[in-house]
VMD Tcl script that draws the C-alpha trace (Angstrom):
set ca {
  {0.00 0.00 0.00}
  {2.39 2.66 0.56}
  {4.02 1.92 -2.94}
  {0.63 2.60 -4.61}
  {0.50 5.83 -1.98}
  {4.15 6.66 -3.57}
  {3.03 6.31 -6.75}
  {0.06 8.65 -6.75}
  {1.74 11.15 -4.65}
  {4.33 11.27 -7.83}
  {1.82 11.66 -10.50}
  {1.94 14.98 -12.49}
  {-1.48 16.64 -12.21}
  {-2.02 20.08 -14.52}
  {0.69 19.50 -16.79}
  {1.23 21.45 -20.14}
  {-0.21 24.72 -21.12}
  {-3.92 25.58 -19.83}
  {-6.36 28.03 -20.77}
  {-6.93 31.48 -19.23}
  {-10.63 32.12 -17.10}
  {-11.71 35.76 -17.29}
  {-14.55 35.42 -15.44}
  {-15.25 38.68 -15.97}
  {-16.55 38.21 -19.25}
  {-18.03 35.07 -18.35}
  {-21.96 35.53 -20.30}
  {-25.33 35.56 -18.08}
  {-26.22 32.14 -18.96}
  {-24.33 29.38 -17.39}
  {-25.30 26.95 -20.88}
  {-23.61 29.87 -23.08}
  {-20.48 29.48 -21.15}
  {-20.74 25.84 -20.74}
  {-21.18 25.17 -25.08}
  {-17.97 27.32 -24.79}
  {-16.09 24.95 -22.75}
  {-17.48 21.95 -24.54}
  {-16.31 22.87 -28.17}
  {-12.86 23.78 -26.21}
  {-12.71 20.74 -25.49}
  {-14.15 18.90 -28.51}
  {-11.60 21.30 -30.45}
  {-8.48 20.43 -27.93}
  {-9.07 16.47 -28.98}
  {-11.03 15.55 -25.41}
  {-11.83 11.81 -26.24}
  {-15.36 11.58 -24.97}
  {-16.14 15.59 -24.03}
  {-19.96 14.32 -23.59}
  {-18.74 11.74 -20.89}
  {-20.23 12.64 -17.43}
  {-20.64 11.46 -14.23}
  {-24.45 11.17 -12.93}
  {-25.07 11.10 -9.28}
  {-28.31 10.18 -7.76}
  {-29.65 9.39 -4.25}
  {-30.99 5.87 -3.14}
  {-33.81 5.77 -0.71}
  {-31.84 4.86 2.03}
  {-29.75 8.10 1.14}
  {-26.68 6.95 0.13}
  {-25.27 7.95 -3.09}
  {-24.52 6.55 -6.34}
  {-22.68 7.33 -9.49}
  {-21.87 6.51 -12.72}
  {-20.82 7.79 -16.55}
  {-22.95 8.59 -18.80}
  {-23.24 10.52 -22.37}
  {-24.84 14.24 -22.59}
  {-27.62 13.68 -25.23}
  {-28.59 17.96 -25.44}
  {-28.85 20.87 -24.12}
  {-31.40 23.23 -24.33}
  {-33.00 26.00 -22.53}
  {-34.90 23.37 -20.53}
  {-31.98 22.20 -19.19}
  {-29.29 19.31 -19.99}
  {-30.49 15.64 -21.33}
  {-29.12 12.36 -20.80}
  {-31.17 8.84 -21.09}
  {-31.62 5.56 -19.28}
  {-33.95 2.85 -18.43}
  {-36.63 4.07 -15.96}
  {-36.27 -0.10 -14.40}
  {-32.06 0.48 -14.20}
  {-30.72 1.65 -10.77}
  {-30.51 4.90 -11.76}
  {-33.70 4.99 -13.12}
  {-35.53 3.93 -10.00}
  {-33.35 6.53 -7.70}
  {-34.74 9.59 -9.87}
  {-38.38 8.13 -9.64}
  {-38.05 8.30 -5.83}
  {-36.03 11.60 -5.79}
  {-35.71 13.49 -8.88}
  {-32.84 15.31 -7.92}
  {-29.30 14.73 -9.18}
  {-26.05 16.37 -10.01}
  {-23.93 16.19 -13.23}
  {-19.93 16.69 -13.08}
  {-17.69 16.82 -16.32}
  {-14.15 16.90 -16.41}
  {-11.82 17.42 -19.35}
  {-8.23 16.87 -18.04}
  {-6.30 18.01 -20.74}
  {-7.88 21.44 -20.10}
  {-7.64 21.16 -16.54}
  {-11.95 22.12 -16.39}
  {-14.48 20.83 -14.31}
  {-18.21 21.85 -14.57}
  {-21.12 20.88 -12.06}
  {-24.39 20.77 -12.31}
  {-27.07 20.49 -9.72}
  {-30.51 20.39 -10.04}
  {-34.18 18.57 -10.62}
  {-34.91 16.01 -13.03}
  {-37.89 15.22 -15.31}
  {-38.79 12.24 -17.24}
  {-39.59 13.16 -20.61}
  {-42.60 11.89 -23.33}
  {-43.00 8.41 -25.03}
  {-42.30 10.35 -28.23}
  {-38.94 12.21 -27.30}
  {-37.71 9.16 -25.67}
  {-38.69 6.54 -28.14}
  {-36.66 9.12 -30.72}
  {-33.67 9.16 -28.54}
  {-33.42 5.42 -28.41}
  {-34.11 4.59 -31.91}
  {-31.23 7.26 -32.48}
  {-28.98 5.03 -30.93}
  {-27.27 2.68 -32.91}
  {-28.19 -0.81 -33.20}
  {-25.73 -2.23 -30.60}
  {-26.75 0.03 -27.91}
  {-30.25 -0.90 -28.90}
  {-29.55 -4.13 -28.61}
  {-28.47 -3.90 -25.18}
  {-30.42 -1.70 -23.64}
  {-33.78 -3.78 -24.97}
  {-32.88 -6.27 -22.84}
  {-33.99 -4.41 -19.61}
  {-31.66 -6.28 -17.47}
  {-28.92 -3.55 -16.14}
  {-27.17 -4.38 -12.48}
  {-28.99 -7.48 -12.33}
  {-27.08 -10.39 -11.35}
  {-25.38 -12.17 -14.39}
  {-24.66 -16.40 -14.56}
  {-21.82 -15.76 -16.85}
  {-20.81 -13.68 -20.06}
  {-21.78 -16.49 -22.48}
  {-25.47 -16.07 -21.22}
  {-24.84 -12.19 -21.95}
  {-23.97 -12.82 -25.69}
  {-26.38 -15.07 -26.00}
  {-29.18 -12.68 -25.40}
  {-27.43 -9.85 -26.82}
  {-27.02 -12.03 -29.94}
  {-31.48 -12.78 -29.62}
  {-31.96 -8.75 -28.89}
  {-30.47 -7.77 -32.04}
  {-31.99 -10.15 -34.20}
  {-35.24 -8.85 -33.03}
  {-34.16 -5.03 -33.69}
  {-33.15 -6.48 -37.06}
  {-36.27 -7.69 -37.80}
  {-38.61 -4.99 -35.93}
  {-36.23 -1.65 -36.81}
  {-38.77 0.64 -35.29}
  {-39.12 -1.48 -31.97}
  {-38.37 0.64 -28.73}
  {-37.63 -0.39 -25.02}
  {-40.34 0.04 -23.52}
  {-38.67 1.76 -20.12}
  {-35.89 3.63 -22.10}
  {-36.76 7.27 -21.03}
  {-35.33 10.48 -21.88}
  {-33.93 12.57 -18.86}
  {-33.67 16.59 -18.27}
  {-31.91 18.24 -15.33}
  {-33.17 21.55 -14.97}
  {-30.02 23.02 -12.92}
  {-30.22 25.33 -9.76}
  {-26.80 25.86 -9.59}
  {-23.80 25.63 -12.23}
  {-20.11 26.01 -11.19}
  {-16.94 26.06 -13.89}
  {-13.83 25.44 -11.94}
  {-10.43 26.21 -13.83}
  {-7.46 24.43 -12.95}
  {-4.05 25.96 -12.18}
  {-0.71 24.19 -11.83}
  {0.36 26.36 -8.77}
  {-2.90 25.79 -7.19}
  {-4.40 28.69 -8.06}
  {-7.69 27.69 -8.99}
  {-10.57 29.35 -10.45}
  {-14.22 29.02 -9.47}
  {-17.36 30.48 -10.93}
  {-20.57 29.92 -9.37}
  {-24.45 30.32 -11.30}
  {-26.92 30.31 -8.85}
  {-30.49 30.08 -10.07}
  {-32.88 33.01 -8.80}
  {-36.52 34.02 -9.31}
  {-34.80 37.05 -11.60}
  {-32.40 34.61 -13.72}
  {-28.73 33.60 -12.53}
  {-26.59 35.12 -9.90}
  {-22.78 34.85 -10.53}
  {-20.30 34.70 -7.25}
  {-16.64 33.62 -7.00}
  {-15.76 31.03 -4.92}
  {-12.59 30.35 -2.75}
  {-10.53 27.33 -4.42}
}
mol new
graphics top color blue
foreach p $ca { graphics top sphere $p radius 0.5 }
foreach p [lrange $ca 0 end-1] q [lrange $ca 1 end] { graphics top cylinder $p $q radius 0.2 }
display resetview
């Protein structure tokens, strides 16, 4: 253990050049500023910019997390999708609340995002899924996420079944696949800096729009 602690203590963290913050100029809208920082980092070769990490909150209150892809954003808010019968899907039937992070490490930016969640239509989240393409499809038809698995043969053995039926019903749709908006009440951009230094800019949602504040690093 105290090689691994040895190791991580000597890994470089905010390496190479990184990108001014004038917050100063930062726009009224957190999403303005946020499409900003995405094409950054879709233009600084980012592998996966739309990769983020979606945190929800069990009913016993403990907290979970995982990665997922950012489908939109839109003035209602930001979108991602998931089966209303996976884990995360039950957690934000319960309490439709969660929080969003990105991180794009070669520009030393992190974003979060807190807020409510809705569930949207049938019609928007039938489109999103039959956007997907037909290996997600396959996969996510099968309605079976976190539950236990015998062994990975039985896996591709029903992936192998799920795809044959997308193949032969194109327009079929999970029935719990359900597209997701988070509707944020607060939006911070932090800005790495190599000597520590770092930047924070806080959105806080009001009844007159979005308040802007500093924060200490």
């Amino acid at each position: 253990m105290s090689d691994i602690r040895e190791l991580l203590r000597g890994l470089d963290v905010f390496s190479g050049e990184l990108p001014d913050f004038d917050t100063g100029a930062a726009p009224a809208d957190p999403r303005e500023l946020f499409t900003d920082w995405l094409l950054d980092a879709v233009r600084a070769g980012v592998r996966e910019p739309h990769a983020m990490t979606l945190s929800t909150t069990g009913t016993d209150g403990d907290p979970s997390a995982r990665v997922l892809i950012l489908k939109d954003l839109s003035p209602d808010g930001w979108h991602f999708a998931a089966d209303a019968g996976s884990r995360k899907g039950r957690e934000l039937a319960g309490r439709p609340a969660a929080a969003l992070t990105f991180y794009w490490s070669p520009l030393a930016r992190q974003v979060r995002i807190r807020g409510r969640v809705t569930a949207g239509g049938a019609e928007a989240s039938a489109a999103d899924f039959l956007a997907r393409s037909p290996a997600a499809r396959a996969e996510a038809l099968l309605g079976r996420q976190s539950t236990p698995l015998a062994d990975l043969a039985a896996r591709d053995a029903a992936v192998r079944d799920s795809a044959a039926r997308i193949e032969g019903e194109p327009g079929l749709v999970a029935p719990g696949w359900t597209l997701y908006t988070l509707r944020p009440d607060s939006v911070e951009f932090w800005q790495g800096d190599r000597d520590r230094r770092h930047t924070r800019l806080d959105y806080t949602r009001t009844d007159d729009g979005w308040k802007r504040g500093l924060l200490w690093p």
